[in-house]
C-alpha positions in Angstrom: -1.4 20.1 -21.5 -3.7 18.0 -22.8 -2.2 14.4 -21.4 -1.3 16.3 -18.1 -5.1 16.6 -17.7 -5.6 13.3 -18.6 -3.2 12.1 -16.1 -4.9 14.3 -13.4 -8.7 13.0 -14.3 -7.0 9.6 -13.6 -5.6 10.1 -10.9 -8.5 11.2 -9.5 -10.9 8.9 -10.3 -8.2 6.1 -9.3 -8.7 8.1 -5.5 -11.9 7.9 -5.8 -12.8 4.7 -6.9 -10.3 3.4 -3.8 -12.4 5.7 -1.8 -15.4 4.3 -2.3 -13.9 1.0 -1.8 -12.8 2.1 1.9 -16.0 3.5 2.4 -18.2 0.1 1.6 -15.4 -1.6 3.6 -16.5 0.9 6.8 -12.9 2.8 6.6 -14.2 5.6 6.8 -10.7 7.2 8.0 -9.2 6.1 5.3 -12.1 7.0 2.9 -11.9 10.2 4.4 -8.3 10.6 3.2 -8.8 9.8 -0.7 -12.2 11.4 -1.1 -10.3 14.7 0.4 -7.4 13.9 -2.2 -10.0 13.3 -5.1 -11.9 16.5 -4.3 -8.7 18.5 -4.4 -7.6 17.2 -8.3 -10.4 18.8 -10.3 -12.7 20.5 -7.6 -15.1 21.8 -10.8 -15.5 18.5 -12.4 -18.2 15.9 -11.4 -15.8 13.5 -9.4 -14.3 16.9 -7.7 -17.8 17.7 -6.5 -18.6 14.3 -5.1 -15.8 13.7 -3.6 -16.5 16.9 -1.5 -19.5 15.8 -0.3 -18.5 12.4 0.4 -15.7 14.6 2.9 -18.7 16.4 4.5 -20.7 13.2 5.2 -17.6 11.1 6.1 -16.0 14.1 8.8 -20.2 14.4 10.1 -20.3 10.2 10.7 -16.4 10.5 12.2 -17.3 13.2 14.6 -19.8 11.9 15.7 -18.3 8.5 16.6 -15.2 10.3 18.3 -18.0 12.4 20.2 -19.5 9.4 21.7 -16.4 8.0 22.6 -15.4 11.3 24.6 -18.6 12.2 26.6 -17.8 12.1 29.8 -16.0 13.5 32.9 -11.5 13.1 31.7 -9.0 13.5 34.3 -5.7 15.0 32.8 -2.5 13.3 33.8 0.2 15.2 32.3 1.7 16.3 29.2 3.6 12.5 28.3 1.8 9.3 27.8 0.1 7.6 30.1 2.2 4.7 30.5 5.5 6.5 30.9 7.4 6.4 34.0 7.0 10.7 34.0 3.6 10.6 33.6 2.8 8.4 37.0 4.9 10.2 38.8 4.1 13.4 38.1 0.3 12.4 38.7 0.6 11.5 42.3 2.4 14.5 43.0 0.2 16.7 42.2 -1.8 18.4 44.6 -4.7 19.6 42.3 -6.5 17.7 39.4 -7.5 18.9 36.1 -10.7 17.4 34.9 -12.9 18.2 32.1 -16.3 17.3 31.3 -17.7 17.0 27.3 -20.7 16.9 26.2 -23.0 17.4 23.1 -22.7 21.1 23.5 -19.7 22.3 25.3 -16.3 21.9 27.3 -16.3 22.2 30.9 -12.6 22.8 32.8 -12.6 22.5 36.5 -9.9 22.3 39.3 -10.6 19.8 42.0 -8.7 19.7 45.4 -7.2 16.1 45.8 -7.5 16.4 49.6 -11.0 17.9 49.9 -12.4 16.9 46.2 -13.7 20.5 45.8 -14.6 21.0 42.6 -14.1 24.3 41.0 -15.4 25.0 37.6 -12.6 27.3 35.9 -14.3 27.7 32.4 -16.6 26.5 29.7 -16.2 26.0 26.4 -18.6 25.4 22.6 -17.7 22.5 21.4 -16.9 23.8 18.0 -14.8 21.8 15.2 -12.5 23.2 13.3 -13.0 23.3 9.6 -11.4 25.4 7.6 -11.1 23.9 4.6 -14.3 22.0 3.5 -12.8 19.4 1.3 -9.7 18.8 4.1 -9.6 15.2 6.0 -9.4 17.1 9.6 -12.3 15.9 11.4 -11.0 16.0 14.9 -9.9 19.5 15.5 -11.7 21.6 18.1 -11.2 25.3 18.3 -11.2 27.1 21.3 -12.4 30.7 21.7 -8.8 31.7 22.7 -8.0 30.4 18.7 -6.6 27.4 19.8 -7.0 24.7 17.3 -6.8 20.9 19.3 -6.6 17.2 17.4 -8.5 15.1 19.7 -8.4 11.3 19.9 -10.0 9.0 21.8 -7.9 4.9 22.7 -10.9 2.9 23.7 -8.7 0.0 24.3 -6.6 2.3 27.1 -9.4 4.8 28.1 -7.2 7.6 26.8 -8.3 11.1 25.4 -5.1 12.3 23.7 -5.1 16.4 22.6 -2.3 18.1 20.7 -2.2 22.2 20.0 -1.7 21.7 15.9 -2.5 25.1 15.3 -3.6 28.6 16.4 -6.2 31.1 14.8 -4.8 34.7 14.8 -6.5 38.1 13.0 -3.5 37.1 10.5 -4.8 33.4 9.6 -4.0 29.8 10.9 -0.5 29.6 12.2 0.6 25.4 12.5 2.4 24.3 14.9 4.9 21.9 13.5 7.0 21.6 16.5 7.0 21.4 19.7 3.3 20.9 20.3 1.7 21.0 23.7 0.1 17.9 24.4 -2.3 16.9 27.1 -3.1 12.8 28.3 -6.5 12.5 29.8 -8.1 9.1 31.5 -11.6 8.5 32.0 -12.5 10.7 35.7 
């Protein structure tokens, strides 16, 4: 018992101590990761406690930087990637865009007429994240008030908001969705 807790102690402080190397380095992703591992070891121990914070401050900074990233006004384009064949084609047969607007504060979903650019503003959302666990690495997940539970990221080299249902929030728990996920491709409107 004794040399499995020694083995555990250093396995975590080996996490953390590459943590904290990520984290001087600016990879904070990846700092994120290991500080979540760390935390998860020995949560009652001194390391254990750290690391926990460390995963608060890190999923605050990370939020905030995808946040920035996806203010703004998105157009959707389809359920495949962008730069499929499908996705093009779909797009300019479509007689009615999907837009979305994020801000600080909320989620705005509107319709808008291709022919007479009517915009019609079909609901609005809080921009809440998802977090569960405290010491998890999720940073990106937004919940919906219909329980949906949404991984956003943001490709600022392609202008691409990319959204995938990874879970849903029922009276009975979290469900995950492992397969099959709905997935939504947004450009910059």
């Amino acid at each position: 018992m004794m040399a499995q807790n020694d083995a555990k102690a250093k396995f975590q402080k080996n996490k953390y101590e590459m943590a904290i190397s990520c984290y001087k380095k600016a990879d904070f992703k990846n700092a994120l990761d290991l500080f979540s591992v760390a935390s998860k070891v020995k949560p009652e121990n001194e390391l254990g406690k750290e690391s926990i914070k460390k995963v608060d401050t890190l999923k605050n900074i990370l939020r905030k930087d995808m946040m920035e990233k996806a203010f703004g006004t998105w157009k959707m384009k389809g359920d495949k990637p962008i730069w499929s064949v499908d996705a093009e084609s779909t797009s300019k047969t479509v007689l009615i865009d999907k837009i979305i607007e994020i801000n600080q504060n909320q989620i705005s979903f509107y319709e808008q007429d291709k022919k007479t650019l009517v915009k019609k503003l079909i609901k609005t959302e809080k921009l809440v994240f998802y977090n569960k666990d405290q010491s998890d690495s999720l940073f990106s997940a937004i919940i919906l008030s219909d329980g949906t539970i949404w991984n956003c990221t943001v490709d600022e080299d392609s202008g691409v908001l990319h959204v995938i249902n990874i879970a849903k929030q029922t009276e009975n728990g979290i469900e995950k969705i492992n397969t099959d996920n709905l997935e939504r491709y947004y450009s910059r409107g």
